[in-house]
VEXKOL-532309 format. One record per residue (C-alpha): residue number from 1; x, y, z. Coordinates in steps of 0.5 Angstrom, whole numbers, plus 500, padded with zeros to 3 digits. Example, Ala and Ser with C-alpha at 12.3 -4.5 7.8 and 13.67 -1.06 7.14 Angstrom:
<rs>
{r 1,{525,491,516}};
{r 2,{527,498,514}};
</rs>
This chain:
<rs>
{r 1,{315,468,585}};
{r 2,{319,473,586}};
{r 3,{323,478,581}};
{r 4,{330,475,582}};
{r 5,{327,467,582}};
{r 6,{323,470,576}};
{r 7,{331,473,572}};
{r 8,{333,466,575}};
{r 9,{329,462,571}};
{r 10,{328,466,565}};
{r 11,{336,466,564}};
{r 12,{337,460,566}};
{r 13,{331,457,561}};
{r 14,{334,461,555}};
{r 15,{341,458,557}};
{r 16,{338,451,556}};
{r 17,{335,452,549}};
{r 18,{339,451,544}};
{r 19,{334,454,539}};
{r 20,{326,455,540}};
{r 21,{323,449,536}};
{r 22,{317,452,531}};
{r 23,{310,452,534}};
{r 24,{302,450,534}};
{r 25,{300,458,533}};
{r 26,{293,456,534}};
{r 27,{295,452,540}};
{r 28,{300,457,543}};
{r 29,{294,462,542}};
{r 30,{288,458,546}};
{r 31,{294,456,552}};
{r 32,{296,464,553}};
{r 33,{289,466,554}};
{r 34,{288,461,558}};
{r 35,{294,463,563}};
{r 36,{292,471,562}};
{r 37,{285,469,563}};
{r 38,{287,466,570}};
{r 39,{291,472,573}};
{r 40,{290,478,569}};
{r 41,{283,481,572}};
{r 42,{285,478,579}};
{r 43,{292,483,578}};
{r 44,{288,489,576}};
{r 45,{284,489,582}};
{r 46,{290,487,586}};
{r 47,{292,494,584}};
{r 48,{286,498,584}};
{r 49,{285,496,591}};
{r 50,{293,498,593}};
{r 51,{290,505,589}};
{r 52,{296,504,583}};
{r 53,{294,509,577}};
{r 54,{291,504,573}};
{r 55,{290,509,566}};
{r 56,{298,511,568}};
{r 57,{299,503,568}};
{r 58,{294,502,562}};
{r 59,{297,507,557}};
{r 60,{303,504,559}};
{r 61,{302,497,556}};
{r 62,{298,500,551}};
{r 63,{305,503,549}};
{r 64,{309,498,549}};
{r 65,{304,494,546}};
{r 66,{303,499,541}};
{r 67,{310,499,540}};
{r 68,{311,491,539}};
{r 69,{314,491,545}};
{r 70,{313,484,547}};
{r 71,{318,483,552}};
{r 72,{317,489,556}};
{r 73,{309,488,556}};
{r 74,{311,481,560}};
{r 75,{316,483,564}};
{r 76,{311,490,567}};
{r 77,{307,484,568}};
{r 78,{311,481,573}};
{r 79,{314,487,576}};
{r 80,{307,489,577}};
{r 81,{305,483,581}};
{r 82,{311,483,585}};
{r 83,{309,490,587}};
{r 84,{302,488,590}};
{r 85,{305,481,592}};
{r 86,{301,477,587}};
{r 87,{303,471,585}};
{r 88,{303,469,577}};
{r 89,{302,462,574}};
{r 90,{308,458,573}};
{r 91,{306,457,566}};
{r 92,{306,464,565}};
{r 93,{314,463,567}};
{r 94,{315,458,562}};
{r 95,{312,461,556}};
{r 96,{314,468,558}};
{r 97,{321,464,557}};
{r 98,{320,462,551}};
{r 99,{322,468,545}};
{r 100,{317,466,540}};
{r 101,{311,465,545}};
{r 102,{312,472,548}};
{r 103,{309,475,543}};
{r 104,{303,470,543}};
{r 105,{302,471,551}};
{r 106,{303,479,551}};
{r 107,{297,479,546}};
{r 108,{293,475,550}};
{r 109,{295,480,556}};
{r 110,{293,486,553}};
{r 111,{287,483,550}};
{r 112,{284,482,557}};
{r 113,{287,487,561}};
{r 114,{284,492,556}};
{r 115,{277,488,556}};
{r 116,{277,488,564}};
{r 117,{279,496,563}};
{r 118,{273,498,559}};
{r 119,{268,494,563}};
{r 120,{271,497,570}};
{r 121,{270,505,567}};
{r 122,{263,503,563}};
{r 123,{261,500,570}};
{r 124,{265,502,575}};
{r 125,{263,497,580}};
{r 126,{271,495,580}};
{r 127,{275,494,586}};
</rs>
């Protein structure tokens, strides 16, 4: 999916909400990790073999992390992907169009990237 397909989908989700319902905390927890679970690791290792600056691309997440930038960490992701040509579940569209599922996928992204991240510079066996 491409950046275009994925603001298409995003505004055309959001225009046919007309309220987000409440939602399964524990649930939309256990889904998000399983979406993370399932690009996350093979999109840091796309980047670091396209020789991007992974501690430039980490602290930034950190950063919109830090700073409960939820829809910004989520939509770096998707320009990351784009640029390495990695393609992102469709679930992770659909929940990333979702204003109160973003905050439960970025937590769950951040949370994978940093593991993956610290495993890299403790063995550096990554890429």
């Amino acid at each position: 999916m491409t950046t275009t397909e994925y603001a298409q989908f995003v505004l055309q989700a959001k225009q046919e909400a007309a309220e987000s319902p409440t939602i399964d905390e524990a649930a939309a927890v256990e889904a998000a990790h399983l979406i993370s679970g399932s690009f996350t690791y093979l999109l840091y290792e796309a980047l670091l073999t396209n020789f991007f600056d992974m501690d430039a691309i980490t602290r930034h997440l950190e950063k919109l992390c830090d700073s409960a930038n939820h829809f910004g960490l989520v939509y770096f992701i998707v320009i990351l992907a784009n640029a390495v040509d990695h393609p992102l579940p469709s679930q992770f569209t659909e929940m990333s169009a979702n204003d109160n599922l973003v905050p439960v996928l970025s937590s769950a992204i951040i949370e994978d990237w940093l593991e993956y991240d610290t495993n890299c510079e403790a063995t550096e066996k990554c890429g």
